[in-house]
C-alpha positions in Angstrom: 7.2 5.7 0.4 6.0 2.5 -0.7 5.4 1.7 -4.7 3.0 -1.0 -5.1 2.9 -2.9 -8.9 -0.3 -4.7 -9.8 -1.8 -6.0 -13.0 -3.5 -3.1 -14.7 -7.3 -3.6 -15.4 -7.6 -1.6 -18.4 -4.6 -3.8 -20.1 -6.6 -6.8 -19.4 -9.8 -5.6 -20.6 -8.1 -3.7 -24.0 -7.0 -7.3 -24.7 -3.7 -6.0 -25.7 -0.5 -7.9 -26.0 0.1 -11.8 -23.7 2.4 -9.7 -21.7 0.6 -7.4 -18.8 1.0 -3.5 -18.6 2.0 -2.9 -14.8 0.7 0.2 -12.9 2.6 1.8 -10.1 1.0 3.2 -7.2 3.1 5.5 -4.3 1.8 5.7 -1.1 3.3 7.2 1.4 4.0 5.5 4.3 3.5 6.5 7.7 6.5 8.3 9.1 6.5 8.6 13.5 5.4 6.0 16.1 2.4 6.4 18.2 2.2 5.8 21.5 -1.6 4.7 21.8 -4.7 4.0 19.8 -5.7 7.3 19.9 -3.0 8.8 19.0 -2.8 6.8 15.6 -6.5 7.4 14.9 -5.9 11.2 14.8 -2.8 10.4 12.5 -5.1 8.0 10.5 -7.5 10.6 10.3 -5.6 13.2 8.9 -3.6 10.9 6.2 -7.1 9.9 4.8 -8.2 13.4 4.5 -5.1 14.2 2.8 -5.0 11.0 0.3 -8.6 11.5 0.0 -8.7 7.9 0.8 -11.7 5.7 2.3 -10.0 2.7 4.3 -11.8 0.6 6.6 -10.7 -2.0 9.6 -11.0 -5.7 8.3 -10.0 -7.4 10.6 -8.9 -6.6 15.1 -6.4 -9.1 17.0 -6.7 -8.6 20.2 -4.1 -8.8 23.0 -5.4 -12.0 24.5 -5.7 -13.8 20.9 -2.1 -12.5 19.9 -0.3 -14.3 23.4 -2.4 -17.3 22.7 -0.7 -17.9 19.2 2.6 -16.5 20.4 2.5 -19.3 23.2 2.5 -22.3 20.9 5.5 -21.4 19.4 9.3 -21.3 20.4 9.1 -17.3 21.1 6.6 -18.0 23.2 8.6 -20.0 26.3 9.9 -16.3 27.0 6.8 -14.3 28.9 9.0 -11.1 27.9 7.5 -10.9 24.7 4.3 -11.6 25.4 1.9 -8.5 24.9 1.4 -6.3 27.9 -2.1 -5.4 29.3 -3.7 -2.2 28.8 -2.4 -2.5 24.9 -5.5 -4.0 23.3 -6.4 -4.4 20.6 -2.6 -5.6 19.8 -3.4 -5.3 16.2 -5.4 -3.9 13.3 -5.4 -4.9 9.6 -6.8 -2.3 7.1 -8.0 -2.1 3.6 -9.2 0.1 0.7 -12.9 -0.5 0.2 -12.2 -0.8 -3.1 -10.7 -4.1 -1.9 -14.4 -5.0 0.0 -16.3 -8.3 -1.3 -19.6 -7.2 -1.8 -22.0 -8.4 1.2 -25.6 -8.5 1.6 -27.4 -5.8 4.1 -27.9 -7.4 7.2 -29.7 -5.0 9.1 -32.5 -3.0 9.6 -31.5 -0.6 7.4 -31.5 2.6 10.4 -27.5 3.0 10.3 -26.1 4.2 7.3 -24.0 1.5 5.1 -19.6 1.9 4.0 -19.4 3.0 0.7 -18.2 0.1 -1.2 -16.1 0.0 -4.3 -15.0 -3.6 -5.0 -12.5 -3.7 -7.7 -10.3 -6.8 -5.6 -7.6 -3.9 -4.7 -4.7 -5.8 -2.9 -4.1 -2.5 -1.0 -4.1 -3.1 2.8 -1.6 -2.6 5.7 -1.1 -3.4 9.2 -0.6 -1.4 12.2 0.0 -3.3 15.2 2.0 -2.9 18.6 5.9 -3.2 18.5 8.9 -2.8 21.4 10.7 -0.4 19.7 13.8 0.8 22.0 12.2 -0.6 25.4 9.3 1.5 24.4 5.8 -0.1 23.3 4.5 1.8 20.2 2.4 2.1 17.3 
C-alpha cells in the first residue's frame, strides 16, 4: 500500500490553527507485473472499477523519445539498456482528474468531454517498462 499525506482543504478553509491538519490517503498499489499494454489495461480497468476511481493518461513517452534522452547521458554509451522495439509506448504517466487544470473545449462538441474535477490533487503514478529478471515488464 502506499499512504499519501497532503495539506487538508477543509483545515485551510476553517482557518483553524498556523499549523496544517494532514489527511492520509491509502491506495493500494499494484501488486504483479505485466507483460504487455494490454495486459495492464485490463488490470487498470478492473482496479478503477474497484476504487471507484476516474484516472486519465497525462502524459505517453514513447520508445524512441525515451532512447533519445537515455543517449545523452552516461547510461546511455551501453545499447543494452536502451529500450527494445515492439515495447512502445515505453511509458505512461497517470493522474486523478481531480488533479486536471481546467481547459477550454476545443472541439466541435460531437465526442463526449472527461469529467473533470479540479481540486490540484497531487495523486498520479507511473507505469512504464522495466528489465526485471532478464524479463521486460510492466
Amino acid at each position: 500500500d502506499f499512504v499519501q499525506d497532503f495539506e487538508s482543504d477543509h483545515a485551510r478553509s476553517a482557518g483553524s490553527s498556523s499549523q496544517s491538519e494532514a489527511s492520509k490517503v491509502t491506495v493500494l498499489a499494484p501488486q504483479t507485473w505485466h507483460v504487455d499494454w494490454k495486459a495492464w489495461q485490463v488490470y487498470f480497468d478492473e482496479y478503477c472499477e474497484e476504487t471507484m476511481q476516474v484516472i486519465s493518461i497525462l502524459e505517453t513517452m514513447g520508445r524512441a523519445e525515451r532512447n533519445r534522452r537515455l543517449k545523452k547521458t552516461k547510461k546511455g554509451v551501453n545499447e543494452a539498456l536502451l529500450i527494445p522495439e515492439g515495447l512502445d509506448p515505453y511509458q505512461r504517466t497517470y493522474i486523478c482528474t481531480h488533479g486536471w487544470p481546467q481547459r477550454k473545449p476545443r472541439g466541435s462538441g460531437k465526442r463526449p468531454r472527461q469529467h473533470i474535477r479540479e481540486m490540484d490533487c497531487p495523486f498520479r503514478f507511473v507505469v512504464q517498462w522495466q528489465l526485471h529478471k532478464g524479463e521486460w515488464k510492466l
